[in-house]
GUNUVO-690868 format. One line per 3 residues: their letters; for each residue y, z, x of N, C-alpha, C, CB. Coordinates in steps of 0.001 Angstrom, whole numbers, padded with zeros to 6 digits, always signed. Glycine has a CB too. Layout:
<nodes>
A = Y Z X Y Z X Y Z X Y Z X | ...
</nodes>
This chain:
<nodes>
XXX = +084057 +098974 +111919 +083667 +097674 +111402 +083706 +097639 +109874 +082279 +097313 +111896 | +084333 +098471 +109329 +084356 +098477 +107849 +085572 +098138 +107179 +084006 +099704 +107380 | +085734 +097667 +105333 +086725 +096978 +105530 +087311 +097569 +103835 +086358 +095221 +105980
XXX = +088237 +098028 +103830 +089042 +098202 +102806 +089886 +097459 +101988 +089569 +098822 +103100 | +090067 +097187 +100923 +091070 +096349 +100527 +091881 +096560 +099070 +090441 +095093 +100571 | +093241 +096652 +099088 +093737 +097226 +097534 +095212 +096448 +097309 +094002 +099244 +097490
XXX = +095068 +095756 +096414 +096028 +095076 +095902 +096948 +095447 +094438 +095384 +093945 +095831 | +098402 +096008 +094167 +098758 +096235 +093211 +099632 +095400 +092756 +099012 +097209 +093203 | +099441 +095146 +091307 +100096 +094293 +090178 +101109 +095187 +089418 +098954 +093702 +089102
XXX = +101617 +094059 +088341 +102416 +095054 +087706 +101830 +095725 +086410 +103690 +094436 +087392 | +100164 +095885 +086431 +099557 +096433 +085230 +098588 +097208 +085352 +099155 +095603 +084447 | +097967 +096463 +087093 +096725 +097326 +087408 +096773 +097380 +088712 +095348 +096835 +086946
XXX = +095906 +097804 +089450 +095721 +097662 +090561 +094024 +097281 +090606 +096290 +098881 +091267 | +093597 +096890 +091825 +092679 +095970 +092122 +091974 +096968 +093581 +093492 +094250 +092413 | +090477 +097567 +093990 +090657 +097994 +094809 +088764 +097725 +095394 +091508 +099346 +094514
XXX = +088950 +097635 +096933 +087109 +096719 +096830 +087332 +097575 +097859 +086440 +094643 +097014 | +085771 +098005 +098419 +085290 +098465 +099881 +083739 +098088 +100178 +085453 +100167 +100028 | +084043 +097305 +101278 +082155 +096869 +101557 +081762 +098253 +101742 +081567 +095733 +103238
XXX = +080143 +097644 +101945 +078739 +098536 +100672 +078223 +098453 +102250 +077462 +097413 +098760 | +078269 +098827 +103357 +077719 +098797 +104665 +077664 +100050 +105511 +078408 +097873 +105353 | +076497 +100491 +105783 +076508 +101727 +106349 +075881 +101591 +107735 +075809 +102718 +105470
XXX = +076783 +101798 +108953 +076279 +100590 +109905 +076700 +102585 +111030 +077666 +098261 +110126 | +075547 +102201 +111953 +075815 +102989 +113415 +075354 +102536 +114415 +075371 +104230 +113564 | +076476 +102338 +115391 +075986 +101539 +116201 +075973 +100339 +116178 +075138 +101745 +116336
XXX = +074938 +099478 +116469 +074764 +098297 +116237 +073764 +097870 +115127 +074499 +097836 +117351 | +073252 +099013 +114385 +072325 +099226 +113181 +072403 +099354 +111688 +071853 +100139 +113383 | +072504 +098387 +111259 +072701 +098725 +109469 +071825 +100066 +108914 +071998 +097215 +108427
XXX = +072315 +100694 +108646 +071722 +101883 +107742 +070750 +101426 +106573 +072961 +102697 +107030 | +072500 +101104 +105779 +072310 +100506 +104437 +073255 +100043 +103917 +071871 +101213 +103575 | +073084 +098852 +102569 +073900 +097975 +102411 +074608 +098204 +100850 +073163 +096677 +102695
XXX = +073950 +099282 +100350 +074267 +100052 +099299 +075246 +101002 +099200 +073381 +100557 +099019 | +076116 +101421 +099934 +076823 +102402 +100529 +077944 +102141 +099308 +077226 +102208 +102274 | +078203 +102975 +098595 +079831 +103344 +098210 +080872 +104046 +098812 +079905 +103980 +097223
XXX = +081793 +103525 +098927 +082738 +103934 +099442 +084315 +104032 +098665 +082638 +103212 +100475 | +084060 +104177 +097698 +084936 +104381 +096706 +084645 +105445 +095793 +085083 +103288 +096058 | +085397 +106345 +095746 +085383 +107818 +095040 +085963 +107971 +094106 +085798 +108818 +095643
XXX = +085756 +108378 +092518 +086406 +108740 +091500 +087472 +110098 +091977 +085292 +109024 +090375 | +088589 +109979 +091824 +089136 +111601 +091440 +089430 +112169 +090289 +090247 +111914 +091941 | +090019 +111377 +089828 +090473 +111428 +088319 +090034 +110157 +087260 +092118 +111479 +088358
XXX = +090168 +110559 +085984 +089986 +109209 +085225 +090934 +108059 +085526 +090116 +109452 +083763 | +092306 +108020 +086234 +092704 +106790 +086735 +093218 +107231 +087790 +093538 +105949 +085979 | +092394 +107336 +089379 +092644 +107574 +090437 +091172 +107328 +091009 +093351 +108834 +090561
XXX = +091489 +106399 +092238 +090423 +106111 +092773 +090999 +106422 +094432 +089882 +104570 +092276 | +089663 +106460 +095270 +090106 +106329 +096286 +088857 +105555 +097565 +090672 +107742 +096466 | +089314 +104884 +098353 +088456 +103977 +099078 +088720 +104996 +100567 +089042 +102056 +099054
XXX = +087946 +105021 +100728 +087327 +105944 +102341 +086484 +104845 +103283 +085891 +107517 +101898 | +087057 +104965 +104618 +086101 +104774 +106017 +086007 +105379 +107175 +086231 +103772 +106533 | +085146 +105854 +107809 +085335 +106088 +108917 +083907 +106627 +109270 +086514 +106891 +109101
XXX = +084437 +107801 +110106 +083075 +108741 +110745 +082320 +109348 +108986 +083899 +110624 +112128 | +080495 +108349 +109574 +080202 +108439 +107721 +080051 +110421 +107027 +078016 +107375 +107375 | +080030 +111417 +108069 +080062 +112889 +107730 +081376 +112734 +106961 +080060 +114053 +109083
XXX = +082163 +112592 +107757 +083744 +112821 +107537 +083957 +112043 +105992 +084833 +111976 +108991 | +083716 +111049 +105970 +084622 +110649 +104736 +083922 +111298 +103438 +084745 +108882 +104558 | +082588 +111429 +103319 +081628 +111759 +101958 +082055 +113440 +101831 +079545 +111448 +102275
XXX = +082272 +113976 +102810 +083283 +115580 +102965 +084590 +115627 +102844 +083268 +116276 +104313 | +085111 +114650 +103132 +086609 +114809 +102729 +087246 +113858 +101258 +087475 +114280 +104186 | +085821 +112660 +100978 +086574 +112932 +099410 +085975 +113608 +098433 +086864 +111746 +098657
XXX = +084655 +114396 +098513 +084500 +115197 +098019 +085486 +116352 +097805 +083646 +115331 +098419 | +085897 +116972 +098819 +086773 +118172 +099271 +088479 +118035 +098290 +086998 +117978 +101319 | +088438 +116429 +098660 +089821 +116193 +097436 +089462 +116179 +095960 +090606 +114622 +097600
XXX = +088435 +115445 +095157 +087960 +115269 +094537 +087476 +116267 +093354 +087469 +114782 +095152 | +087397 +117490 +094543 +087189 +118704 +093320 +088554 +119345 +093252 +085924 +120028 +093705 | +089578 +119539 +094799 +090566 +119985 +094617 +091545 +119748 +093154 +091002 +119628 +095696
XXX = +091547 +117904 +093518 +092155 +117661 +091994 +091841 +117692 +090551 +092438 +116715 +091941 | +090248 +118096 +090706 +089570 +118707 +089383 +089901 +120334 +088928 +087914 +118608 +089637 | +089983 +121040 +090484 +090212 +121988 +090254 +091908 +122361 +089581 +089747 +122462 +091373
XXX = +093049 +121699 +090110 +094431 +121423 +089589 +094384 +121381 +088327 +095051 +120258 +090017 | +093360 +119988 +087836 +093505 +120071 +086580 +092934 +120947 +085362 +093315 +119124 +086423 | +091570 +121960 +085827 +091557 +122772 +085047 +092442 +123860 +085214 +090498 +123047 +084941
XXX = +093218 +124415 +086107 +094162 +125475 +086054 +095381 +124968 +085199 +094583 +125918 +087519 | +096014 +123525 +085223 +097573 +123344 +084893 +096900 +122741 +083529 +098795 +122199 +086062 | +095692 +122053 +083311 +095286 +121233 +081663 +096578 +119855 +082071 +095876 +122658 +079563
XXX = +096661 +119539 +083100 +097265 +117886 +083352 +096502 +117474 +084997 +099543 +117861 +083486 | +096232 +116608 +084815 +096224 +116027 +086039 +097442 +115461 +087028 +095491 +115129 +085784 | +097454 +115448 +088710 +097504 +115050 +089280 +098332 +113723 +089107 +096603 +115261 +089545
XXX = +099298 +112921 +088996 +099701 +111658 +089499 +099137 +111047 +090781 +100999 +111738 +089651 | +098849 +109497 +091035 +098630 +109103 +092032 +100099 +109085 +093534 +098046 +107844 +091448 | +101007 +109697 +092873 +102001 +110364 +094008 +101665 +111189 +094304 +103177 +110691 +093883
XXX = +101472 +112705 +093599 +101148 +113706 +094101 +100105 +113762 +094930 +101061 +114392 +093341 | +098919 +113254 +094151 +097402 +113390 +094930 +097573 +112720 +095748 +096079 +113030 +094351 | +098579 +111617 +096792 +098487 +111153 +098026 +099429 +112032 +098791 +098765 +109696 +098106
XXX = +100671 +113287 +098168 +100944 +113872 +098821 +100035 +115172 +099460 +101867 +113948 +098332 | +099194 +115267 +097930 +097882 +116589 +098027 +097178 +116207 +099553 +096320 +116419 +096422 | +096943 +114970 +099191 +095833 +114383 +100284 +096482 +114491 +102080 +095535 +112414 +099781
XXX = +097576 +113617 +101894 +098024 +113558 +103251 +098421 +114901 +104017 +099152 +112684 +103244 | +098412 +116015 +102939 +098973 +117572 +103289 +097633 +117810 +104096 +099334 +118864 +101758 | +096838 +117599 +103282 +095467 +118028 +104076 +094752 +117567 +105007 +094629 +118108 +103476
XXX = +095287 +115906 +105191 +095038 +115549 +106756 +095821 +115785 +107810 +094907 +114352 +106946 | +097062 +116046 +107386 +097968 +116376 +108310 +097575 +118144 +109202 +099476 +116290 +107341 | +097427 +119352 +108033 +096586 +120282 +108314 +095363 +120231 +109237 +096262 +120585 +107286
XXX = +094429 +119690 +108816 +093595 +119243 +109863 +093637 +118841 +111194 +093200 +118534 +109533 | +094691 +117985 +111122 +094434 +116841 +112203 +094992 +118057 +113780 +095804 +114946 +111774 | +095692 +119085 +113421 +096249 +119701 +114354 +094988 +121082 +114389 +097986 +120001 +113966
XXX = +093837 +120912 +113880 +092702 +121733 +114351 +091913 +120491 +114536 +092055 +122965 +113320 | +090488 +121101 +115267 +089635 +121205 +116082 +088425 +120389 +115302 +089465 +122667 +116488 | +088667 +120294 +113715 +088024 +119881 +113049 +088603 +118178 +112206 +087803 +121107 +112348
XXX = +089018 +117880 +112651 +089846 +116931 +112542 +089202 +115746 +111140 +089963 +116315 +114166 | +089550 +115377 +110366 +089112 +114218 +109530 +088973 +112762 +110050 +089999 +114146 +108495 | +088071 +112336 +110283 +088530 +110934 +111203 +087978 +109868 +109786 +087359 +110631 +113228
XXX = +088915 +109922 +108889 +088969 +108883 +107783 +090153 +107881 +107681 +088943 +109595 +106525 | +090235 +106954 +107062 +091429 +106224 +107337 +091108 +105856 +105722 +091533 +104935 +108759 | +092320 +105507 +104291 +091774 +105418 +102950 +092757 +104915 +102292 +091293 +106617 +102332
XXX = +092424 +104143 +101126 +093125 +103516 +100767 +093405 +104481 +098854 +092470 +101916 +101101 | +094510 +105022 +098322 +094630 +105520 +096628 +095032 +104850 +096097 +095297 +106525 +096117 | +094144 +104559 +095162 +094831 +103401 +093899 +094474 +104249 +093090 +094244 +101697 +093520
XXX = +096196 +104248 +091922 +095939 +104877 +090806 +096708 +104694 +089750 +095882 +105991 +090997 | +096722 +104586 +088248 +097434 +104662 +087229 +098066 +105418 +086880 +097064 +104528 +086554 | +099727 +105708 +086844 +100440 +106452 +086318 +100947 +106290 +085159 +101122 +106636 +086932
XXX = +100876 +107254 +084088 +101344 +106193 +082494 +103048 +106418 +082734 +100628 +107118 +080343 | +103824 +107245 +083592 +105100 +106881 +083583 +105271 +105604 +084671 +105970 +108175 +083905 | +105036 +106349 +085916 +105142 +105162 +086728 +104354 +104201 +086669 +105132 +105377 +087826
XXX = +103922 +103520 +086134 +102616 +102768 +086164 +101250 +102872 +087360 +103137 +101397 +086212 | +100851 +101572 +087718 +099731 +101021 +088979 +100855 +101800 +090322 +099491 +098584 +089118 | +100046 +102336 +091081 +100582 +102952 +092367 +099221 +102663 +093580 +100971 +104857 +092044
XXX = +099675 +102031 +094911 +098500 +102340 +095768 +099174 +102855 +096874 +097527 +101143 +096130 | +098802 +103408 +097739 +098787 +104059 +099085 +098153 +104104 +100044 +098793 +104892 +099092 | +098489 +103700 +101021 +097530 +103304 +102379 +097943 +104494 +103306 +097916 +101592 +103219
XXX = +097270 +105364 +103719 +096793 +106305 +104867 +095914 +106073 +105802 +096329 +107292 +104468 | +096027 +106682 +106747 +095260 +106499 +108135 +094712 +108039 +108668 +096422 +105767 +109382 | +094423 +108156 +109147 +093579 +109344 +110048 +094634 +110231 +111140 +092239 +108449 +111136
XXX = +095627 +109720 +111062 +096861 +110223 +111981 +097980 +110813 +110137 +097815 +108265 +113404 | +097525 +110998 +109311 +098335 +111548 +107848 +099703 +110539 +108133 +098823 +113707 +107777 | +099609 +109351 +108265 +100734 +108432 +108097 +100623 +107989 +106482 +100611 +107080 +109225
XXX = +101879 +107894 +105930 +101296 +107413 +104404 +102011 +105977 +104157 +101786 +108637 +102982 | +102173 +105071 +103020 +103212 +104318 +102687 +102509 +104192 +101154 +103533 +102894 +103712 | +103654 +103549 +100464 +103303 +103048 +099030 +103953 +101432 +099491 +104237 +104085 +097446
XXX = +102390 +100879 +099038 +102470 +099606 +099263 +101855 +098612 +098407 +102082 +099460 +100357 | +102351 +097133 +098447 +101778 +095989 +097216 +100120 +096268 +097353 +102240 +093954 +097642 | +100075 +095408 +098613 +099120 +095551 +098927 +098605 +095886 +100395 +098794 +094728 +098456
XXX = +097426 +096504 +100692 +096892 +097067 +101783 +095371 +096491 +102362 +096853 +098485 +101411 | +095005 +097075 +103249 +093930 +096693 +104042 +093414 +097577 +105190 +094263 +095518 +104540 | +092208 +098083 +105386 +092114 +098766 +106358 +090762 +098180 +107040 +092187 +100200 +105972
XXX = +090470 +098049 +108209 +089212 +097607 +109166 +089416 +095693 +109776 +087477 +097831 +107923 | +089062 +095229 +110809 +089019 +093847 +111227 +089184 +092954 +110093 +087775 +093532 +111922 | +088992 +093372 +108429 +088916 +092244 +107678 +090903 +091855 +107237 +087679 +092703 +106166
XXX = +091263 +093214 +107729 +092640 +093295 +107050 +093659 +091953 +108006 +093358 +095237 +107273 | +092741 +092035 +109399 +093593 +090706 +110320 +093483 +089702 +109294 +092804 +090043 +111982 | +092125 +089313 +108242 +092270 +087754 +107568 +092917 +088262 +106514 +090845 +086758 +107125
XXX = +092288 +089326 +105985 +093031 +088985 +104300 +094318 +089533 +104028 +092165 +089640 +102997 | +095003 +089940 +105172 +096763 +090065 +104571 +097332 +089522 +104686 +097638 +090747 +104767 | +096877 +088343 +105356 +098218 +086783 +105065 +097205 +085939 +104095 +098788 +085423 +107005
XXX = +096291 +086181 +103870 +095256 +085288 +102120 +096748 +086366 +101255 +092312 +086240 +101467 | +096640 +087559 +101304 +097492 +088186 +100065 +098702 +087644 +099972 +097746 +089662 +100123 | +099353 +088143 +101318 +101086 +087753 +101905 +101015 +086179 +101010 +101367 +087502 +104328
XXX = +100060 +085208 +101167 +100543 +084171 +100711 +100703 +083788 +099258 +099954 +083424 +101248 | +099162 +084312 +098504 +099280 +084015 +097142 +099201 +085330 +096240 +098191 +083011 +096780 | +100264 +086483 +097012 +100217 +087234 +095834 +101741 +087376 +095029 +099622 +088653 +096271
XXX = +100862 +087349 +093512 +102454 +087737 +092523 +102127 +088615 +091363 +103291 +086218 +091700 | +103110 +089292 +091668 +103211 +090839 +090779 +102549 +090365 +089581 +104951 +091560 +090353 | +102807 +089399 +088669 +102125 +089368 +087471 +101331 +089181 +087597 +102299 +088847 +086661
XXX = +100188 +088583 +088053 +098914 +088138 +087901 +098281 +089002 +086720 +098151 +088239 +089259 | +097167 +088052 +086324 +096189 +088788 +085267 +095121 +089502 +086113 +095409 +087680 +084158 | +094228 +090202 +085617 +093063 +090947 +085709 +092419 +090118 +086501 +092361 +091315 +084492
XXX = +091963 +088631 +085665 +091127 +087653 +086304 +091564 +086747 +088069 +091084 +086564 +085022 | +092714 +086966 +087432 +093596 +085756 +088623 +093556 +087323 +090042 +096207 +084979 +087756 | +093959 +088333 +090088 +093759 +089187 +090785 +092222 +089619 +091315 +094387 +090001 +090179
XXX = +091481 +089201 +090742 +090186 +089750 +090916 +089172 +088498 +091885 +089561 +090110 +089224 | +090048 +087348 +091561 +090057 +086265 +092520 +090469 +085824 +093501 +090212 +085664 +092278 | +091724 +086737 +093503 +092402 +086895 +094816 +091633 +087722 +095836 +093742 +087531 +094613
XXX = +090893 +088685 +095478 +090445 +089712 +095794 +088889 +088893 +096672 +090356 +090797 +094354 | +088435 +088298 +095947 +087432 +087143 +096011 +087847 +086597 +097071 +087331 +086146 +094876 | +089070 +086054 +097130 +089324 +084655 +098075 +089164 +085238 +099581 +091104 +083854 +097841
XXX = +089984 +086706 +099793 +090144 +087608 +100656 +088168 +088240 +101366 +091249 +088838 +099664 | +088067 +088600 +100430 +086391 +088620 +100807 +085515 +087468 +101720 +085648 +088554 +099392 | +086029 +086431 +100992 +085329 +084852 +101813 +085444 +084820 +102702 +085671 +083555 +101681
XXX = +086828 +084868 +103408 +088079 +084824 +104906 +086633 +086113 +105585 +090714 +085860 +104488 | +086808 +086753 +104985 +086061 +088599 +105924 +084944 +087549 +106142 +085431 +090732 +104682 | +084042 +087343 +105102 +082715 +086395 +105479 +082818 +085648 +106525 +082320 +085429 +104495
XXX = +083751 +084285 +106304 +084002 +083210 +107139 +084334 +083586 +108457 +084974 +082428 +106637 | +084781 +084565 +108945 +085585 +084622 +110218 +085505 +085967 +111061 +087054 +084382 +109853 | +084313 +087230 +110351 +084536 +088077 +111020 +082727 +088321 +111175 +085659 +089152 +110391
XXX = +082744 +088242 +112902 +081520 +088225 +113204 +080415 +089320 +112636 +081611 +088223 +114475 | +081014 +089930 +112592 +079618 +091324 +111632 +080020 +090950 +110566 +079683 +093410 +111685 | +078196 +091417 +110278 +077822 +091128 +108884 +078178 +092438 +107323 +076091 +090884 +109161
XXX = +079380 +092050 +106548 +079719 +092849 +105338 +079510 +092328 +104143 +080949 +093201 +105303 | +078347 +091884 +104135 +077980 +091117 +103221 +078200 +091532 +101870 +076829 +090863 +103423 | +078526 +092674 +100987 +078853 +092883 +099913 +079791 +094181 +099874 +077724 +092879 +099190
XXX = +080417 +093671 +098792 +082175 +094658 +098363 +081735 +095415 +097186 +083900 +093494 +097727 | +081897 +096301 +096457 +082120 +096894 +096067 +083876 +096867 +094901 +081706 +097493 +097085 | +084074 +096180 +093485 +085247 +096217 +093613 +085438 +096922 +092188 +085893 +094868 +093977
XXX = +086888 +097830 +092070 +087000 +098401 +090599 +088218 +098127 +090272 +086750 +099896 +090364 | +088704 +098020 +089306 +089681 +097876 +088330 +090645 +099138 +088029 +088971 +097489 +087138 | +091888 +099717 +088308 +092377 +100755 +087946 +093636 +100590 +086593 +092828 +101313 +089280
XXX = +094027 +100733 +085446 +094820 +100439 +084562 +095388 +101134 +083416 +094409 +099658 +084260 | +096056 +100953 +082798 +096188 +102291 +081600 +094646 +102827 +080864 +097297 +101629 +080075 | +094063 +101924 +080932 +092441 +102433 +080568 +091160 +103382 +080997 +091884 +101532 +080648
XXX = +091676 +103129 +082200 +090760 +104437 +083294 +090585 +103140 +084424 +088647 +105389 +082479 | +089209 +103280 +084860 +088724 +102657 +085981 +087095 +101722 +085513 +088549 +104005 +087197 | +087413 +100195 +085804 +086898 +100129 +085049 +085948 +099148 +086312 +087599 +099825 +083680
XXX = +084574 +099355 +086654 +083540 +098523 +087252 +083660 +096872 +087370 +082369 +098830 +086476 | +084129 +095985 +088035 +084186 +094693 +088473 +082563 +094322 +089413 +085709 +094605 +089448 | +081894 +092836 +088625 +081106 +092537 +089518 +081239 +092602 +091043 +080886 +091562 +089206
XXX = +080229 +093124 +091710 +080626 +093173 +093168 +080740 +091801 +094082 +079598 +094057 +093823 | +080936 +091956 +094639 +081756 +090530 +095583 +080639 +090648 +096924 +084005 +090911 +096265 | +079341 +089105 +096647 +078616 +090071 +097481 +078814 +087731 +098181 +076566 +091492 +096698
XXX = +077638 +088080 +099365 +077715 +086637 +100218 +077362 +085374 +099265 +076520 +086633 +101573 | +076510 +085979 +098180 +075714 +084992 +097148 +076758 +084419 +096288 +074548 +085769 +096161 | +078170 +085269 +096258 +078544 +084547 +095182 +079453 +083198 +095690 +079325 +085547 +094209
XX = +079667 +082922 +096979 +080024 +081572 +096922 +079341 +080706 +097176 +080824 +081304 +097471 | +077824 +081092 +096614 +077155 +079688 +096541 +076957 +078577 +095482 +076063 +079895 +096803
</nodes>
């Protein structure tokens, strides 16, 4: 029941995950992050089984810290989704399996904004934009319709907005607040969260 969402431009990328920590039929808590720093411009959005994901982006998280103190460069957001998918793929054929499904958004200063959508089966793609959980049925034809590579910061961050509403409006459980960050030649930079209050 959780819902991912990452949209790339031609400057930044755009990346939200509701704040819902739900088992069962029981909210935990509504504070939940689900978006992980790896690098200063690499983010990554996690869902699934809640052990599994807070262990497996931890587990990446230092890996690519650890890379970068041995080589003194970091990681690209290519590599670290090849780093990543190596290691679900590894897994997935033991006993211990990762049951995460995640979305990498990240800044490359050659290649620029890069995102990547993975699943829990180490399937990868590099894509505009992505979606993972029941919200992705509404908001990938909200994207499919009004998205364009240029957009600004603001006009993207509204898109991002519009897509959130649709999840509100139409999907019977309650995800009442997103979580959204900014990825760009600058690092990663905190966006008000996208919670039920703000379309009032």
């Amino acid at each position: 029941m959780e819902c991912l969402l990452g949209i790339k431009f031609n400057d930044f990328v755009i990346i939200a995950a509701d704040r819902t920590a739900a088992h069962s039929i029981m909210v935990m808590k509504s504070d939940e992050n689900k978006l992980f720093k790896l690098s200063n411009k690499l983010v990554m959005a996690v869902s699934g089984e809640s052990g599994d994901t807070t262990q497996f982006a931890e587990y990446i998280a230092k890996n690519i810290q650890l890379y970068k103190m041995r080589n003194t460069y970091e990681l690209s957001p290519r590599e670290a989704s090849s780093f990543t998918r190596r290691i679900l793929a590894d897994t997935l054929r033991t006993r211990s399996a990762y049951m995460v499904n995640l979305l990498l958004a990240g800044y490359d200063d050659k290649e620029g904004p890069q995102l990547y959508y993975m699943d829990y089966l180490a399937s990868v793609a590099k894509l505009d934009y992505a979606a993972h959980g029941y919200g992705g049925y509404f908001s990938l034809s909200i994207m499919d319709r009004n998205y364009f590579k240029n957009m600004t910061q603001e006009q993207g961050y509204d898109l991002m907005k519009k897509c959130v509403q649709e999840v509100h409006k139409r999907l019977i459980v309650n995800l009442p607040n997103f979580k959204v960050q900014i990825i760009d030649r600058n690092g990663i930079k905190d966006m008000p969260d996208i919670t039920s209050k703000s379309f009032e």
